[in-house]
SENUBA-87971 format. One record per residue (C-alpha): y, z, x. Coordinates in pm, 1 decimal, decimal comma. Each point is the difference from the previous one (the first is absolute). Example, Ala and Ser with C-alpha at 12.3 -4.5 7.8 and 13.67 -1.06 7.14 Angstrom:
<recs>
-450,0 | 780,0 | 1230,0
344,0 | -66,0 | 137,0
</recs>
This chain:
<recs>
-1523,5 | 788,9 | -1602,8
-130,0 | -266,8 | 256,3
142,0 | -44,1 | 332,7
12,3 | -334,2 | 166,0
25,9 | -23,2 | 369,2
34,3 | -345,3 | 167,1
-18,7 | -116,1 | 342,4
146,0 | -325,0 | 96,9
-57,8 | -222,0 | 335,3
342,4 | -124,9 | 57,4
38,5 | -205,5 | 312,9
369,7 | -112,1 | 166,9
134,4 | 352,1 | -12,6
142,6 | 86,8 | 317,7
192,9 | 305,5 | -1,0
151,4 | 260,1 | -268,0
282,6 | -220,6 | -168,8
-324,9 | -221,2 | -79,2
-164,8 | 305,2 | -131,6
311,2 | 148,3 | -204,2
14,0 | -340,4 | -115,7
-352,8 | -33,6 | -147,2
26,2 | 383,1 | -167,6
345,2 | -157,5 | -188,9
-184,4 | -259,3 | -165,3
-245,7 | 227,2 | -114,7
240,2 | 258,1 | -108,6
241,5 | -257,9 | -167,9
-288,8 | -176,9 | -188,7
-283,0 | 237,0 | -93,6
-12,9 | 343,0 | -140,5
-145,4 | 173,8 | 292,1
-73,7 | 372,4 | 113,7
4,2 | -84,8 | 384,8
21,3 | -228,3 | 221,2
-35,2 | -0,1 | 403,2
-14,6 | -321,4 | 227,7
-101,8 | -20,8 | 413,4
78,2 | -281,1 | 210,3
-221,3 | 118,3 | 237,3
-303,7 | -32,0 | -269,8
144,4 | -291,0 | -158,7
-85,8 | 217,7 | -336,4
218,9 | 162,5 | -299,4
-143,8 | 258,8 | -212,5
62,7 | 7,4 | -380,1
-74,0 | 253,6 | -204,6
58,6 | -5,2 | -375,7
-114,1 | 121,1 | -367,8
-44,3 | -368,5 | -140,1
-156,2 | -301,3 | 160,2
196,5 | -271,0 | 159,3
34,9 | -341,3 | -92,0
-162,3 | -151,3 | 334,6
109,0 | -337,2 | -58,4
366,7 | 113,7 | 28,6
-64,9 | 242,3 | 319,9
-119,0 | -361,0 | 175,1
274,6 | -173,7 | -121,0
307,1 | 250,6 | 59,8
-166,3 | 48,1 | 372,9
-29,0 | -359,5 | 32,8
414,0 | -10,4 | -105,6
45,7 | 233,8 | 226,2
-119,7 | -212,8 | 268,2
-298,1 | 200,2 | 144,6
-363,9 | -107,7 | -96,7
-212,0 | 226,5 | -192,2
-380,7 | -14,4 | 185,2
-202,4 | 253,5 | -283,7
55,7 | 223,0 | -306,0
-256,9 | 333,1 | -14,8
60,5 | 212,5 | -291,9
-119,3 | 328,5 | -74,8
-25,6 | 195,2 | -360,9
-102,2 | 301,2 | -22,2
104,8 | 296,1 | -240,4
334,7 | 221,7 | 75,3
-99,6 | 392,3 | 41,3
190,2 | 170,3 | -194,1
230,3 | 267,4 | 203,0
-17,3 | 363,6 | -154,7
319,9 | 38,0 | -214,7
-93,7 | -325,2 | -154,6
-314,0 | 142,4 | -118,6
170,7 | 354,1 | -83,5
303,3 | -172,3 | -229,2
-311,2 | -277,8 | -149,1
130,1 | -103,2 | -396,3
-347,0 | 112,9 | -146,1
</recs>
């Protein structure tokens, strides 16, 4: 299974209501594993098992009224944990 981790640039955030905020409108709109935002960094953290409509991360930021500055995402395969691969449907 693939694991998607994005990292968003979010500017206008300014302390942790802004950053509860931002993690609700990812929780409420997307089927995500994780999510973790800093007003310090001006960055949220995404993780998730399908890829996000990026389009619609700009706009619900942009509704939100802070102003998404960049989008990096990164794929890479989920390691399986051990009792997954012990209890494995062959």
């Amino acid at each position: 299974m693939k694991k998607y981790t994005y990292t968003l640039n979010i500017e206008g955030m300014k302390c942790g209501m802004c950053e509860t905020h931002i993690n609700d409108v990812f929780r409420r709109n997307f089927n995500i594993k994780s999510v973790k935002s800093s007003h310090f960094d001006n960055q949220t953290i995404v993780v998730t098992n399908e890829e996000l409509d990026e389009e619609k991360i700009t706009n619900l930021i942009k509704e939100t009224g802070y102003e998404l500055k960049g989008i990096n995402r990164v794929e890479e395969e989920e390691k399986e944990g051990l009792f997954k691969r012990l209890f494995k449907k062959k």
